[in-house]
C-alpha positions in Angstrom: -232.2 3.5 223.0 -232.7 5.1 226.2 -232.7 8.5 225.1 -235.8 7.2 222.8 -237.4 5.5 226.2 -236.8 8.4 228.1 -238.4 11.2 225.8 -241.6 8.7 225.1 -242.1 8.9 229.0 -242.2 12.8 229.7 -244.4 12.9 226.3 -246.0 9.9 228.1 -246.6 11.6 231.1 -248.0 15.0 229.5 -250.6 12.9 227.9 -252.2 11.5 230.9 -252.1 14.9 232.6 -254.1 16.1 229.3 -256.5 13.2 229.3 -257.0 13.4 233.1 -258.1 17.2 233.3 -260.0 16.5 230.0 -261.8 13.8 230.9 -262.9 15.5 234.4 -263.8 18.4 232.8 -266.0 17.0 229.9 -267.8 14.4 232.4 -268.7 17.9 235.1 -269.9 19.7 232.2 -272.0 16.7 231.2 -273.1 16.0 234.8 -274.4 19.9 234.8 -276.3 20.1 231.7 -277.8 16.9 232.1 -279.1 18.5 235.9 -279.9 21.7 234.1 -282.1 20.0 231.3 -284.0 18.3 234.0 -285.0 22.0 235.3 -285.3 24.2 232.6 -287.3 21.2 230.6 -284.9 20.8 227.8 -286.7 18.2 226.1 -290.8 18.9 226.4 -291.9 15.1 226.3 -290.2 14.8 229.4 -290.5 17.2 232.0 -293.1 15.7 234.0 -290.9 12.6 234.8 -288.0 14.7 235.2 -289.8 17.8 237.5 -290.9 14.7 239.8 -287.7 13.7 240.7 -287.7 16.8 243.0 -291.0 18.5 243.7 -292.1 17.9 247.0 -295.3 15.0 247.0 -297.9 15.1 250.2 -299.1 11.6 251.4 -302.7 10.9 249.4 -303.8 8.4 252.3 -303.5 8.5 255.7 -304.4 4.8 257.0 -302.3 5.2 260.1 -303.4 8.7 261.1 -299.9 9.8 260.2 -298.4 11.9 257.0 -294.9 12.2 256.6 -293.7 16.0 256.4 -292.2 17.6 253.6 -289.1 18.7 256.1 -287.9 14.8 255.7 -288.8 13.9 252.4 -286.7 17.1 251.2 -283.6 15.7 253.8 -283.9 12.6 252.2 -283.5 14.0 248.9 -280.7 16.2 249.8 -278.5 13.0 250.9 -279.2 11.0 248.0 -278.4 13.9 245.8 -275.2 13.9 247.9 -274.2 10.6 247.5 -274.2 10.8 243.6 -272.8 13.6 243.8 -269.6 11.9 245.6 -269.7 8.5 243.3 -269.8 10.7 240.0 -266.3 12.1 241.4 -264.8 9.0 241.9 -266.1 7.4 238.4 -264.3 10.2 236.7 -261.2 10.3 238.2 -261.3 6.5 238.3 -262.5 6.7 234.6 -259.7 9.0 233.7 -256.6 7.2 235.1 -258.1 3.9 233.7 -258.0 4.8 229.8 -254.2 6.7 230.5 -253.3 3.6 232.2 -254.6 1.5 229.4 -253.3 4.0 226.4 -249.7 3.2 228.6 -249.9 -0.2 228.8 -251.0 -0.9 225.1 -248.4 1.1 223.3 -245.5 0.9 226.1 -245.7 -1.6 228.2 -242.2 -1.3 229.7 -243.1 1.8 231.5 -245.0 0.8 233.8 -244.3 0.7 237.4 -243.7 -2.8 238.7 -247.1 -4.3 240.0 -248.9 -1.8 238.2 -251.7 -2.9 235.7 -254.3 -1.2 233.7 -258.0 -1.9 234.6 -259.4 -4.7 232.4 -262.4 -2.9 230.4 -263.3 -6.0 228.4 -265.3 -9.0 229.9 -263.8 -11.3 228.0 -259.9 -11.5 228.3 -259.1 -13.4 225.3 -260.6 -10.4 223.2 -258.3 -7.4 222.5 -259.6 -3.7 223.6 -259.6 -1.3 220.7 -256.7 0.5 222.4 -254.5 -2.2 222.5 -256.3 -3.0 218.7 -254.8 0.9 217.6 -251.4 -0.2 219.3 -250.7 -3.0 217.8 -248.8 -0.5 214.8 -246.7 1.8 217.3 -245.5 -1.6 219.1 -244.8 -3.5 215.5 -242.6 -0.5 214.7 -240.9 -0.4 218.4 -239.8 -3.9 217.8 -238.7 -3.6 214.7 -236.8 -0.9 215.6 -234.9 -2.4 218.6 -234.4 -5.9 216.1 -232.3 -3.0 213.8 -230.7 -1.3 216.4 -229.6 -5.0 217.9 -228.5 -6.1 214.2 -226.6 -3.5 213.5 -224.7 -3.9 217.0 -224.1 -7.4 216.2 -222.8 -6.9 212.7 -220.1 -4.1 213.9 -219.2 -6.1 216.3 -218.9 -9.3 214.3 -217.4 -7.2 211.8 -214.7 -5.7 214.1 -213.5 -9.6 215.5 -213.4 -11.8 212.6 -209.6 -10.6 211.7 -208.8 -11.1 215.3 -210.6 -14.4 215.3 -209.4 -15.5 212.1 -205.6 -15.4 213.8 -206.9 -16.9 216.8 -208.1 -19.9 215.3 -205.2 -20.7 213.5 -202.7 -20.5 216.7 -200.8 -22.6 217.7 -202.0 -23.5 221.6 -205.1 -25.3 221.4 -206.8 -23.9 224.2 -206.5 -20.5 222.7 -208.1 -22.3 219.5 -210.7 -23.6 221.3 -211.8 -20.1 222.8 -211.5 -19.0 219.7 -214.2 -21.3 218.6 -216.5 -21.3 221.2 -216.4 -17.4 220.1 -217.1 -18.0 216.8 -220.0 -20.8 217.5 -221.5 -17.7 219.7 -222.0 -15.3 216.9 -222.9 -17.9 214.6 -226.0 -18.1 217.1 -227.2 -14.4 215.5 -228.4 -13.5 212.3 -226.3 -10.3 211.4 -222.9 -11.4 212.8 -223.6 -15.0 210.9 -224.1 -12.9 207.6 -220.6 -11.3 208.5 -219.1 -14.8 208.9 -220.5 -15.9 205.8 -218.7 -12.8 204.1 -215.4 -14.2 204.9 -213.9 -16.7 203.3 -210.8 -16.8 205.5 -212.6 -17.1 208.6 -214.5 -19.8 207.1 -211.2 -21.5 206.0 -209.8 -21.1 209.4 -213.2 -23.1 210.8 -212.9 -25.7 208.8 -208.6 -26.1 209.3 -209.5 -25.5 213.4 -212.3 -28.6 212.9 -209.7 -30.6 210.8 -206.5 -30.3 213.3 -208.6 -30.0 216.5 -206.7 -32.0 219.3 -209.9 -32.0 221.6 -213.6 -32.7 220.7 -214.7 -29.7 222.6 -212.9 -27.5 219.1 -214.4 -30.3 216.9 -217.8 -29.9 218.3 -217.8 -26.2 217.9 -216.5 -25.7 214.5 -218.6 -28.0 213.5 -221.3 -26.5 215.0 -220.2 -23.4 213.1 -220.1 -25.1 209.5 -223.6 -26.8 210.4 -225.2 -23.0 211.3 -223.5 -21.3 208.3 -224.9 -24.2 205.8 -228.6 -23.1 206.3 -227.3 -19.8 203.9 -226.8 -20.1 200.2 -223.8 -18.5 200.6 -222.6 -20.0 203.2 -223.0 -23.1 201.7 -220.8 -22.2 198.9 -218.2 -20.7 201.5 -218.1 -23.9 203.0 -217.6 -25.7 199.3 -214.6 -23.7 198.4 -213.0 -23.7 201.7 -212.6 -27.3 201.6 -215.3 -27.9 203.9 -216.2 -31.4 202.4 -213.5 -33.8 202.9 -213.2 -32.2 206.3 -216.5 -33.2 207.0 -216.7 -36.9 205.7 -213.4 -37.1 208.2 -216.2 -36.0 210.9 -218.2 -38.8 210.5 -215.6 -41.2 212.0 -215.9 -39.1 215.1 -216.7 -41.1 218.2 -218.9 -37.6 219.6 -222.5 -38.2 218.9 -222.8 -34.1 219.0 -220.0 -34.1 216.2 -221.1 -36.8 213.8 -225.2 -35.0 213.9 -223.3 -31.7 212.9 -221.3 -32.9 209.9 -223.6 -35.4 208.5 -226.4 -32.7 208.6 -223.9 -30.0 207.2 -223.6 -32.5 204.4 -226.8 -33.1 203.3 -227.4 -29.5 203.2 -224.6 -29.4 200.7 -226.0 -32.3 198.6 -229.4 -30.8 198.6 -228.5 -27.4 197.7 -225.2 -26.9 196.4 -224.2 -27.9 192.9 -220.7 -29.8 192.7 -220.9 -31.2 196.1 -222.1 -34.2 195.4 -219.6 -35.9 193.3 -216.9 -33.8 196.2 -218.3 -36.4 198.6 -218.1 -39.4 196.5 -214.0 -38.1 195.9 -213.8 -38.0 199.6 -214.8 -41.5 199.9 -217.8 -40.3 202.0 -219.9 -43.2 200.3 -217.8 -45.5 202.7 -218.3 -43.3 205.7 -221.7 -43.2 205.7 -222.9 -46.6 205.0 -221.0 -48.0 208.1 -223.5 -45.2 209.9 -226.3 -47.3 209.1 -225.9 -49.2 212.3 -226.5 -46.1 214.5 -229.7 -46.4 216.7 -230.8 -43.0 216.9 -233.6 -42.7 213.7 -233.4 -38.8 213.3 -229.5 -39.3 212.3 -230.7 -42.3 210.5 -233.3 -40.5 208.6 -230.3 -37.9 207.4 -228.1 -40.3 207.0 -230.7 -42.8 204.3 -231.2 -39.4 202.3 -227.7 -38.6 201.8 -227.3 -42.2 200.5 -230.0 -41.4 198.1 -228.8 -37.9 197.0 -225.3 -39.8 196.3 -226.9 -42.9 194.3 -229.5 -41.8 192.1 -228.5 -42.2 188.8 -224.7 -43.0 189.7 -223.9 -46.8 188.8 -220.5 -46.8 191.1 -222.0 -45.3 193.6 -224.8 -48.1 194.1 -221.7 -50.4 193.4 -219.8 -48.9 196.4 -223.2 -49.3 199.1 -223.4 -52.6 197.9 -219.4 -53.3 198.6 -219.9 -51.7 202.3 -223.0 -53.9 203.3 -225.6 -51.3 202.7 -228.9 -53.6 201.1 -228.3 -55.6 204.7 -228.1 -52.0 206.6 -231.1 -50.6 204.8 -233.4 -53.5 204.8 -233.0 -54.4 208.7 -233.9 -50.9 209.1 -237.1 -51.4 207.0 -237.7 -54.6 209.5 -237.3 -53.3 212.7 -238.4 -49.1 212.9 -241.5 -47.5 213.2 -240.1 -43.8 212.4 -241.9 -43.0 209.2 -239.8 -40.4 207.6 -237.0 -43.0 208.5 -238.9 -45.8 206.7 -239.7 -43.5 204.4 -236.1 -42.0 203.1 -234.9 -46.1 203.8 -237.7 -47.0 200.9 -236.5 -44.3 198.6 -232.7 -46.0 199.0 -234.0 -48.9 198.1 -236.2 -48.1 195.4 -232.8 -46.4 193.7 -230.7 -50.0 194.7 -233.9 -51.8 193.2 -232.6 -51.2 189.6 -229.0 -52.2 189.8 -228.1 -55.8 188.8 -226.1 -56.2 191.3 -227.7 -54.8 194.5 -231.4 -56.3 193.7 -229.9 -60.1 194.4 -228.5 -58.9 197.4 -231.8 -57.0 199.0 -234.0 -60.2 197.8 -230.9 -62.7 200.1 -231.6 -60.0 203.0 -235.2 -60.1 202.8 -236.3 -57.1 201.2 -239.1 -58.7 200.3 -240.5 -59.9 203.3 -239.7 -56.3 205.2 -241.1 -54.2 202.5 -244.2 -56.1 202.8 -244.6 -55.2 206.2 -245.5 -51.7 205.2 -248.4 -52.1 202.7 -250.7 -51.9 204.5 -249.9 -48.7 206.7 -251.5 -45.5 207.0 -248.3 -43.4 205.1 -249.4 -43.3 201.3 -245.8 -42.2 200.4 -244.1 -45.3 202.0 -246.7 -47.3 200.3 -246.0 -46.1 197.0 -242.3 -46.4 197.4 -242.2 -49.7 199.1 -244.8 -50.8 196.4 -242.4 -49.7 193.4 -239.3 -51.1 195.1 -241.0 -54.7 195.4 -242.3 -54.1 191.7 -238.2 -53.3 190.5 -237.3 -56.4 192.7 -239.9 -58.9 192.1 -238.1 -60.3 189.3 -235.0 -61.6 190.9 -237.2 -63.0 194.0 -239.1 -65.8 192.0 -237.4 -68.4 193.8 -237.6 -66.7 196.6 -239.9 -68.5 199.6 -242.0 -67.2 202.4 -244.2 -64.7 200.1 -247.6 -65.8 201.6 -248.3 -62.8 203.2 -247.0 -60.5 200.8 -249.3 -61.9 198.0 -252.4 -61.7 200.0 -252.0 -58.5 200.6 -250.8 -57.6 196.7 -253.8 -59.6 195.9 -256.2 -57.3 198.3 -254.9 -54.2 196.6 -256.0 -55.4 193.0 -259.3 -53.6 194.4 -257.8 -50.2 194.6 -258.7 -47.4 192.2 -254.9 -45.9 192.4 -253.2 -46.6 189.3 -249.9 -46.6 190.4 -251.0 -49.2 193.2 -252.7 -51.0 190.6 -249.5 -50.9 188.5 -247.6 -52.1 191.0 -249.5 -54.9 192.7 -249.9 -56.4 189.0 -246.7 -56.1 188.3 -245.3 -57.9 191.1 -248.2 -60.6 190.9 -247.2 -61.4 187.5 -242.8 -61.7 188.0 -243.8 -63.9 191.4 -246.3 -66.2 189.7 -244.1 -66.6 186.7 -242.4 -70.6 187.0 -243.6 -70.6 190.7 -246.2 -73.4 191.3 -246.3 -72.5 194.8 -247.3 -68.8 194.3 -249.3 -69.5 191.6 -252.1 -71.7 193.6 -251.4 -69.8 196.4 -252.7 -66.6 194.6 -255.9 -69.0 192.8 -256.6 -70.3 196.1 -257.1 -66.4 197.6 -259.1 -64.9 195.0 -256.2 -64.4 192.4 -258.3 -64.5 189.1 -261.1 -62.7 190.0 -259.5 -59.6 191.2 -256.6 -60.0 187.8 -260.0 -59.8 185.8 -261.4 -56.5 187.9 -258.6 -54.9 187.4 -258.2 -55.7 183.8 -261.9 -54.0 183.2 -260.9 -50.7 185.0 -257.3 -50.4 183.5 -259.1 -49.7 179.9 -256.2 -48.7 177.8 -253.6 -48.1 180.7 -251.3 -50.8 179.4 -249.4 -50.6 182.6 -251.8 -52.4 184.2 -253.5 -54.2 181.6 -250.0 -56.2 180.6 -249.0 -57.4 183.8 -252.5 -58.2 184.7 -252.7 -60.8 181.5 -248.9 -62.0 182.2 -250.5 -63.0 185.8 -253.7 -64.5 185.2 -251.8 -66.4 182.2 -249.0 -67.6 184.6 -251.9 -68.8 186.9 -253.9 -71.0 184.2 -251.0 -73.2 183.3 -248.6 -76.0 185.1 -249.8 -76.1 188.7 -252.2 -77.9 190.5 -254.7 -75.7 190.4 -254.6 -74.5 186.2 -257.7 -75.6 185.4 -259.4 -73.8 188.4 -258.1 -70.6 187.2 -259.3 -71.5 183.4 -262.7 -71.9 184.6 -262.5 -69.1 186.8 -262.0 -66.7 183.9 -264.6 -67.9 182.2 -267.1 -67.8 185.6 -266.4 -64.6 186.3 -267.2 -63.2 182.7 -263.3 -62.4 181.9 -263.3 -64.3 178.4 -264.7 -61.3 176.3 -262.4 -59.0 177.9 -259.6 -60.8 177.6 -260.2 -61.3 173.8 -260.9 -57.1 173.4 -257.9 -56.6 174.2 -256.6 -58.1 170.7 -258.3 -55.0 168.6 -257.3 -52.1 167.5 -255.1 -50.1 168.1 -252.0 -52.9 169.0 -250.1 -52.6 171.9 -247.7 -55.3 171.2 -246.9 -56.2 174.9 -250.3 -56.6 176.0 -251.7 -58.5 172.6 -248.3 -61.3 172.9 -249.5 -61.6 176.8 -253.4 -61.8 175.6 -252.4 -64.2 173.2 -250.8 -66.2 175.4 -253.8 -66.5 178.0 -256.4 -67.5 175.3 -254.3 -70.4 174.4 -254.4 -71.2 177.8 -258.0 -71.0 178.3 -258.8 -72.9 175.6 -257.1 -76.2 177.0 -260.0 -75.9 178.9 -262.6 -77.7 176.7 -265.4 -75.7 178.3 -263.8 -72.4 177.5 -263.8 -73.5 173.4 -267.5 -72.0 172.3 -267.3 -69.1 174.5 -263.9 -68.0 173.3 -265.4 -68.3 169.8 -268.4 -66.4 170.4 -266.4 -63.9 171.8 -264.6 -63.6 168.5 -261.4 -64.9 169.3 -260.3 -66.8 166.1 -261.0 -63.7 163.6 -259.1 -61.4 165.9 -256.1 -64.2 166.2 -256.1 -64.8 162.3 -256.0 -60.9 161.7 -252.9 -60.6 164.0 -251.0 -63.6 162.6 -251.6 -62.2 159.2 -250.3 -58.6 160.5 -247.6 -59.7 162.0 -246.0 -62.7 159.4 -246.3 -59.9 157.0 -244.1 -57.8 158.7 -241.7 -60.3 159.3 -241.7 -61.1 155.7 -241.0 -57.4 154.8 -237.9 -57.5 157.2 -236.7 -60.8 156.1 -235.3 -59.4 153.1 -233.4 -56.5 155.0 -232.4 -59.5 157.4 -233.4 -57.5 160.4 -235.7 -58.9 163.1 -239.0 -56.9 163.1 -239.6 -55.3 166.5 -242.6 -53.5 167.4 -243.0 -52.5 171.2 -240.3 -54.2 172.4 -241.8 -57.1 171.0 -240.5 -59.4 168.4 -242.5 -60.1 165.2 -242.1 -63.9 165.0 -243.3 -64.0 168.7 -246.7 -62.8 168.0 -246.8 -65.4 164.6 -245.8 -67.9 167.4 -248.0 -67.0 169.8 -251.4 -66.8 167.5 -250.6 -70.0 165.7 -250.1 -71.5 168.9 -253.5 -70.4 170.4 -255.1 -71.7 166.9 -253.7 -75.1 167.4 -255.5 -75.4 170.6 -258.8 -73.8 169.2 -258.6 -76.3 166.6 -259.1 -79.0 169.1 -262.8 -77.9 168.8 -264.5 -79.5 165.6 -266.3 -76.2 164.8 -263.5 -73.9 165.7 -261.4 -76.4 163.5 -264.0 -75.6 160.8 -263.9 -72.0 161.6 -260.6 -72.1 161.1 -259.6 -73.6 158.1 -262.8 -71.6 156.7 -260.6 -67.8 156.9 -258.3 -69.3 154.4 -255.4 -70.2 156.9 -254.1 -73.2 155.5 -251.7 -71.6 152.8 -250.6 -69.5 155.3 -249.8 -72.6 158.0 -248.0 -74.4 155.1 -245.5 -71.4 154.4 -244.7 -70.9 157.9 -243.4 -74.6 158.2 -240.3 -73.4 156.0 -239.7 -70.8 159.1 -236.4 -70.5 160.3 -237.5 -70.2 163.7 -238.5 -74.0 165.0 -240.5 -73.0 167.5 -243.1 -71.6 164.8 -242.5 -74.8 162.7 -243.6 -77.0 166.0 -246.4 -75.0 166.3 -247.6 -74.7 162.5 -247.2 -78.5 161.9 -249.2 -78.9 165.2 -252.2 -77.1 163.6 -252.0 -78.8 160.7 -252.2 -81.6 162.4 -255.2 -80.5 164.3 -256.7 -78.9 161.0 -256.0 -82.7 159.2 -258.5 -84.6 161.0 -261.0 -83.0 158.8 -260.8 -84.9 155.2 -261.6 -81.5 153.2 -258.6 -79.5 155.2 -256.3 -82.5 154.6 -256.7 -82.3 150.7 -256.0 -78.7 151.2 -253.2 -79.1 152.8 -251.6 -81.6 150.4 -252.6 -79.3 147.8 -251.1 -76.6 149.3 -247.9 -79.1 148.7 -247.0 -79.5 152.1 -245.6 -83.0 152.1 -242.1 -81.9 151.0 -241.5 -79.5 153.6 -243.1 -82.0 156.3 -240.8 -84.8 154.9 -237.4 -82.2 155.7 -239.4 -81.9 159.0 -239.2 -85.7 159.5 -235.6 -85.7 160.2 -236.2 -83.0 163.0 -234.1 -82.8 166.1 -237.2 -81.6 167.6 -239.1 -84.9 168.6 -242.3 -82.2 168.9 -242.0 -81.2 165.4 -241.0 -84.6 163.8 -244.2 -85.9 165.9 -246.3 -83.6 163.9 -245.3 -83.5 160.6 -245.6 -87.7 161.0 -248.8 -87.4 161.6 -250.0 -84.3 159.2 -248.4 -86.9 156.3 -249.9 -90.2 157.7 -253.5 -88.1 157.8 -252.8 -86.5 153.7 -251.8 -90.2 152.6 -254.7 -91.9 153.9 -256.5 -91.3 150.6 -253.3 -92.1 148.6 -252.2 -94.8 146.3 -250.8 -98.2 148.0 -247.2 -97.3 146.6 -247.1 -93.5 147.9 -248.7 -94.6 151.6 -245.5 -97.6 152.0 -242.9 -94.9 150.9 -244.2 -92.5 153.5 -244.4 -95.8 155.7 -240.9 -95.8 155.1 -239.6 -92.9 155.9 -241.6 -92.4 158.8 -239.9 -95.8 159.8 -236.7 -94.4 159.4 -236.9 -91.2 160.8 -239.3 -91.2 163.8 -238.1 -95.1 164.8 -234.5 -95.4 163.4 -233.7 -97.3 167.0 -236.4 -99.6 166.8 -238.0 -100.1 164.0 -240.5 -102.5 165.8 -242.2 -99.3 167.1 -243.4 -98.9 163.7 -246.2 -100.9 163.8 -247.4 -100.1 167.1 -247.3 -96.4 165.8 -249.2 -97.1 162.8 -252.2 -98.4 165.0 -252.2 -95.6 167.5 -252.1 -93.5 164.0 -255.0 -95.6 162.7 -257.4 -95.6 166.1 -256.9 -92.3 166.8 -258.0 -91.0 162.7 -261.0 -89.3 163.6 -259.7 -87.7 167.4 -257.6 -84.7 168.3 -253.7 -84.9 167.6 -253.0 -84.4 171.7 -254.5 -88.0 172.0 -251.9 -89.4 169.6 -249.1 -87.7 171.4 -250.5 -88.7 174.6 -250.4 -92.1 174.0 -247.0 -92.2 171.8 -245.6 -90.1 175.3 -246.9 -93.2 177.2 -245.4 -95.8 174.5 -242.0 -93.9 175.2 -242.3 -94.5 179.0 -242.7 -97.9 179.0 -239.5 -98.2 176.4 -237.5 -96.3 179.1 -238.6 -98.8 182.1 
């Protein structure tokens, strides 16, 4: 390397002497002919002005009686000439050693002479000269050749220790094995002699035995800090694997050295991330166990590390999830959710807990340690990623935390977000609306009071046919119109804010099951409001529900035969026949929905499902029959249709709701009857409805006869009130 210093200079030096007499001698010659065209009139526009420069001029005027003489206009000349003459000189040479200067500095600066410094030629220092533009190649290729000439030192000389390092590290006095490693951790520090350790398997081997049996942290720290620079290579990543590198590691972080327990958890989770088979090596190593106890470290980088490792181990690993929760790690991981600011902390936390979310076992236990409330805190920060993962975490969790209190805040903000255009957001904040509203009271006219509704039936209209949001949109505005305080705020609400015919579009083609059993649930629920009735039929809803009952009984009865349950979705047959006849009954409250009703040929259809096998869709069938009854027309249908037998069997019910209405669907069809037939169904309904006391009879029979020509829910209502004043 000096021999190639040392020859640039002398060819160096000969330059400048070249450029020096070169540049003098071009800038004389130009001085001379630029003189001589001024005499000899080189160019002919211009000799006048230059032949005045130096012809001698006589005074025109003579105000003061005096004319200066030629003599001293000529002396003057000759010293200005002179002076020139003299600065032209100095210019050149000044010019000259300038640009070698410059030509020196640019392409070799280490040449120069201490102190010693080219003239600036540009105004502006920021800009580069086009000399030291030209240079920038010859100094590219000067530094790359020094980088080679330096690698290739390090590499022989790397090369030429690591079979006398390899015995040193494995002797048996331990200072000799901690020089040894200080050694090593030295040339781990350059590229070329780190590719040579890499290349050896025994000296890796005898790193990771030195680190294992160190008797002193000073050896610990520095094979570790050898492991940790040799696992940013491929292969020294799998070096490290085969050499047993892993359980030595996880027996690292029980060190008590900060320095030590940074190196091996970081040496780590460059083996989860990037080399295969390591992962299920830790788990072996029972490095689950290690790490989660690390969760109560303060220092959020090593927390940060430590979180992601936790989440490389547990994704998709049942026992592993099993093992954080053993160890205390949903307490760990949400009390750092609570208390740090450290986003990618927060952020690899959330992505722990997003994987724990969908456990059994580990949901319970982040919803006791109030997951809920911590996660919340984060919604509304300026990291979209922590969002979205806290957001999907609360979603996964919301269903175990329905009992869970102090959610105020939380559903606010969920309620806020219904307004967003993200669909995941959306998908999200509806989801966890709908689990925290479902058998909550609380929640549910906490969310009415703060705008709930309204923004459920927003983003209903902008989900279109992303059933993601659409379903759990309709589960929560159908939680919030039914038992609480405020029910019949939200049913009214829908209707106010023009949610009624989209609601009921959502029951057309094509069926997606989910969404239709949820829809079908919400229109029954509107229509116990009595001012949602007209607009729910002009919105079409009793064609559509008949059309789905029909649809779906059918397919029942096609599987009945196979006995198989019919499952479409996810979602069972005899739910939607359960759910539609359901909503019907409640339509049929309304005497020209009752009419509209019994008009699409539905009575046949309500009399075969009372032989159902399951009750609930008998308690619902005999309930719309009921309903459908009051009219005299539908009642002669229905006894036509030769439902007394099956509502007789119905008598004897253990359900009091379906023995209620099957009571009352025969007192209604035997009003028209002969004396004989209406005392024998006087009789059995004596038997089987009042078989305690059959005193009640009578009272029944006049609640039966005032209440001929109104709605069945008046009946019950005032039987339920009959049966409370038994009980007193």
């Amino acid at each position: 390397m000096r021999f190639f210093h040392s020859g640039f200079e002398q060819w160096l030096k000969h330059q400048e002497i070249l450029i020096a007499a070169e540049a003098s001698s071009s800038f004389s010659s130009q001085v001379n002919m630029h003189n001589d065209d001024k005499y000899l009139g080189k160019f002919p526009g211009q000799v006048g002005r230059h032949s005045s420069s130096t012809c001698l001029v006589q005074s025109l005027y003579y105000n003061d009686g005096f004319a200066p003489t030629l003599i001293n206009i000529q002396i003057q000349k000759n010293k200005n000439k002179k002076t020139n003459k003299h600065k032209d000189t100095d210019s050149c040479s000044q010019y000259s050693l300038t640009r070698a200067q410059r030509v020196r500095a640019a392409m070799f600066p280490e040449t120069l002479v201490e102190g010693e410094a080219a003239m600036p030629t540009q105004p502006d220092p920021s800009q580069q000269s086009n000399v030291q533009r030209l240079a920038e190649p010859s100094q590219l290729l000067k530094t790359a050749i020094v980088h080679l000439i330096n690698y290739q030192d390090d590499a022989e000389l790397a090369t030429r220790a690591v079979p006398e390092l390899t015995k040193l590290l494995a002797d048996e006095d331990p200072v000799v094995v901690n020089k040894a490693a200080m050694i090593v951790n030295q040339l781990t520090r350059k590229e070329a002699s780190r590719r040579v350790l890499v290349q050896s398997p025994t000296m890796v081997g005898a790193v990771v035995r030195a680190m294992t049996t160190a008797v002193d942290m000073e050896t610990a720290r520095c094979a570790a800090s050898v492991l940790h620079s040799l696992s940013h290579q491929r292969e020294g990543l799998l070096a490290i694997f085969k050499s047993g590198g892993i359980p030595a590691l996880v027996r690292m972080l029980s060190s008590p050295v900060e320095s030590v327990l940074f190196y091996a958890i970081t040496t780590l989770h460059n083996l989860l991330l990037h080399q295969e088979g390591a992962k299920m090596a830790v788990r072996l190593a029972d490095g689950l166990q290690r790490m989660v106890p690390l969760l109560k470290k303060s220092n959020p980088k090593f927390l940060a590390i430590t979180t992601d490792c936790l989440q490389l181990l547990s994704y998709g690993n049942q026992e592993s999830k099993l093992i954080i929760l053993a160890n205390g790690g949903p307490e760990g991981l949400v009390f750092i959710i609570r208390n740090y600011n450290y986003e990618k902390l927060l952020w690899t936390t959330s992505r722990v807990l997003k994987v724990l979310s969908v456990c059994p076992s580990n949901k319970p236990a982040i919803v006791e340690a109030g997951g809920m409330q911590a996660l919340g805190q984060h919604l509304t920060g300026s990291s979209q990623r922590l969002i979205q993962n806290c957001l999907w975490t609360l979603r996964n969790l919301s269903d175990a935390a329905t009992k869970q209190e102090g959610l105020d805040g939380l559903l606010q903000i969920l309620v806020a977000q219904l307004g967003s255009d993200d669909v995941n957001m959306l998908t999200c904040a509806t989801g966890i609306l709908s689990n925290l509203t479902c058998n909550n009271s609380y929640n549910k006219t906490l969310v009415t009071q703060c705008g709930g509704v309204e923004a459920l039936i927003h983003a209903v209209l902008r989900a279109g046919e992303k059933e993601d949001v659409a379903e759990p949109a309709v589960c929560a505005l159908r939680h919030l119109t039914s038992r609480h305080q405020d029910a019949e705020l939200a049913q009214n609400a829908v209707r106010l804010h023009y949610g009624i015919p989209a609601v009921v579009k959502l029951l057309g083609q094509p069926h997606y099951w989910p969404v239709v059993k949820a829809t079908v649930g919400l229109i029954r629920n509107l229509a116990l409001c009595p001012a949602n009735q007209a607009p729910l039929r002009e919105a079409g809803a009793i064609p559509r529900l008949v059309n789905l009952l029909l649809k779906a009984h059918q397919d029942t009865q096609r599987h009945a035969s196979a006995s198989q349950q019919t499952y479409q979705d996810g979602v069972r047959m005899e739910e939607i026949v359960e759910g539609c006849t359901g909503a019907l009954h409640i339509l049929a409250r309304d005497p020209i929905n009752r009419g509209e009703i019994a008009s699409m040929q539905t009575i046949p259809l309500f009399v075969q499902l009372l032989y159902s096998y399951v009750e609930n869709v008998k308690r619902v069938s005999a309930g719309v029959l009921c309903e459908l009854a009051l009219d005299k027309q539908s009642a002669e249908l229905i006894d036509a249709e030769g439902a007394s037998a099956p509502l007789m069997e119905l008598l004897h019910s253990s359900n009091e709701g379906i023995a209620t209405y099957a009571a009352a669907v025969l007192f209604r069809i035997s009003e028209d009857k002969s004396s004989d037939y209406r005392k024998r169904v006087s009789v059995e309904l004596t038997h089987s409805l009042f078989k305690h006391d059959p005193s009640a009879w009578e009272m029944a029979a006049a609640y039966f006869s005032i209440c001929r020509y109104h709605s069945f829910h008046t009946i019950m209502e005032e039987m339920q009130k009959y049966n409370d004043r038994k009980k007193i």
